[in-house]
C-alpha positions in Angstrom: -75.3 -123.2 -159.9 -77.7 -126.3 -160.3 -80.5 -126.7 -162.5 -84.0 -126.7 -160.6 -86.7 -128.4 -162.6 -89.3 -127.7 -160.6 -90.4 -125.3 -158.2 -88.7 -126.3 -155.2 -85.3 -126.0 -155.1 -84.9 -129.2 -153.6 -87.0 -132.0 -155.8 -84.5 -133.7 -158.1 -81.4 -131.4 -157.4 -78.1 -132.0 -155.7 -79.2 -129.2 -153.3 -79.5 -131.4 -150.0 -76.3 -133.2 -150.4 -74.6 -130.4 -150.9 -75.8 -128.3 -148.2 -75.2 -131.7 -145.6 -71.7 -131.5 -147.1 -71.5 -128.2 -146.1 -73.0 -129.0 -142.6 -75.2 -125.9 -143.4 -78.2 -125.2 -141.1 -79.6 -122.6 -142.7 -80.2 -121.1 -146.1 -81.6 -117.7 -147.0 -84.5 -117.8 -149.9 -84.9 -114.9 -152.3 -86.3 -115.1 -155.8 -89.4 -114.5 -158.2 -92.9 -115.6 -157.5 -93.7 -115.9 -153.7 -96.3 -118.3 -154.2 -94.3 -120.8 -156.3 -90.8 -121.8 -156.1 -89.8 -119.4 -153.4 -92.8 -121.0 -151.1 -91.9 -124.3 -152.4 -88.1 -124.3 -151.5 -89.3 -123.0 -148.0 -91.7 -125.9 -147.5 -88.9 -128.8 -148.4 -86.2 -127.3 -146.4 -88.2 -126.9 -143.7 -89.3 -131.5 -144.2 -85.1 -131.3 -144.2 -84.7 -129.6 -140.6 -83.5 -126.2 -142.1 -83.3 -122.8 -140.5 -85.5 -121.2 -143.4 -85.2 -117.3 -143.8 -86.5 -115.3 -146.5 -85.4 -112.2 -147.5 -89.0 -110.4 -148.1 -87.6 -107.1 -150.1 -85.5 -109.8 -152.8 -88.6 -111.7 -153.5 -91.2 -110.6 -155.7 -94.9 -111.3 -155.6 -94.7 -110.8 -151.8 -98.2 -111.2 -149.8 -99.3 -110.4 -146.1 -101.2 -114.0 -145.9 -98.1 -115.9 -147.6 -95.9 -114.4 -145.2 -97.9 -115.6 -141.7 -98.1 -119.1 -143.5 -94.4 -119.2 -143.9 -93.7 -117.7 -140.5 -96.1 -120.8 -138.8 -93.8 -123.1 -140.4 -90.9 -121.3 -138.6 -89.3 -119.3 -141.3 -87.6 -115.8 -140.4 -88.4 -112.9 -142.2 -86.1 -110.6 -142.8 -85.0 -107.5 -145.4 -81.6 -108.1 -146.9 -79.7 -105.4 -144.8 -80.8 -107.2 -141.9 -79.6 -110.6 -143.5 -76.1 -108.7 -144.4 -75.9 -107.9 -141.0 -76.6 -110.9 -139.5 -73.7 -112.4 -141.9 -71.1 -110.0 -140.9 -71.9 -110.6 -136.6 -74.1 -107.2 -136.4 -77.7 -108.7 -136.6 -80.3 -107.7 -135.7 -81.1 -106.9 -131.9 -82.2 -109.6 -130.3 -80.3 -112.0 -132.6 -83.4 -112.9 -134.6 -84.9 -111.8 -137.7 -87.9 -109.8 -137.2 -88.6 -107.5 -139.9 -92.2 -107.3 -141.5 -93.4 -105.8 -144.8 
């Protein structure tokens, strides 16, 4: 757990170091308030070279709009069952998250 003091998850937190320690690639976004810290943490991991994918059904405040926006930056949508399966080797066919609210 790290403290966030802003709305991106990455401005003044340990999150990027970590996640290069990690050699992750990719992180999964979920949270409160599309529009502001969910949309904010998408935005700086994709500056960072992240695979981006946000769980639509584990975020509130959820718009059609918000979502095309994100998915022109190159984020994957996806519901969480589809994440889950993706985690465990049965993901979705096709390999990629396509889901849409």
């Amino acid at each position: 757990m790290i403290f966030k003091p802003r709305w991106g998850a990455f401005f003044q937190t340990p999150l990027e170091e970590l996640l290069r320690n990690e050699a992750a690639t990719t992180i999964a976004v979920a949270g409160c308030n599309f529009p502001n810290c969910p949309r904010a943490t998408m935005y700086e991991a994709s500056e960072r070279d992240l695979r981006v994918v946000l769980a639509h059904d584990a975020t509130s405040g959820v718009y059609d709009r918000g979502l095309a926006e994100v998915r022109a930056i190159g984020v994957d949508v996806a519901s969480t069952a589809e994440m889950v399966a993706g985690l465990s080797g049965r993901g979705p066919p096709g390999g990629g998250a396509t889901a849409s609210p």
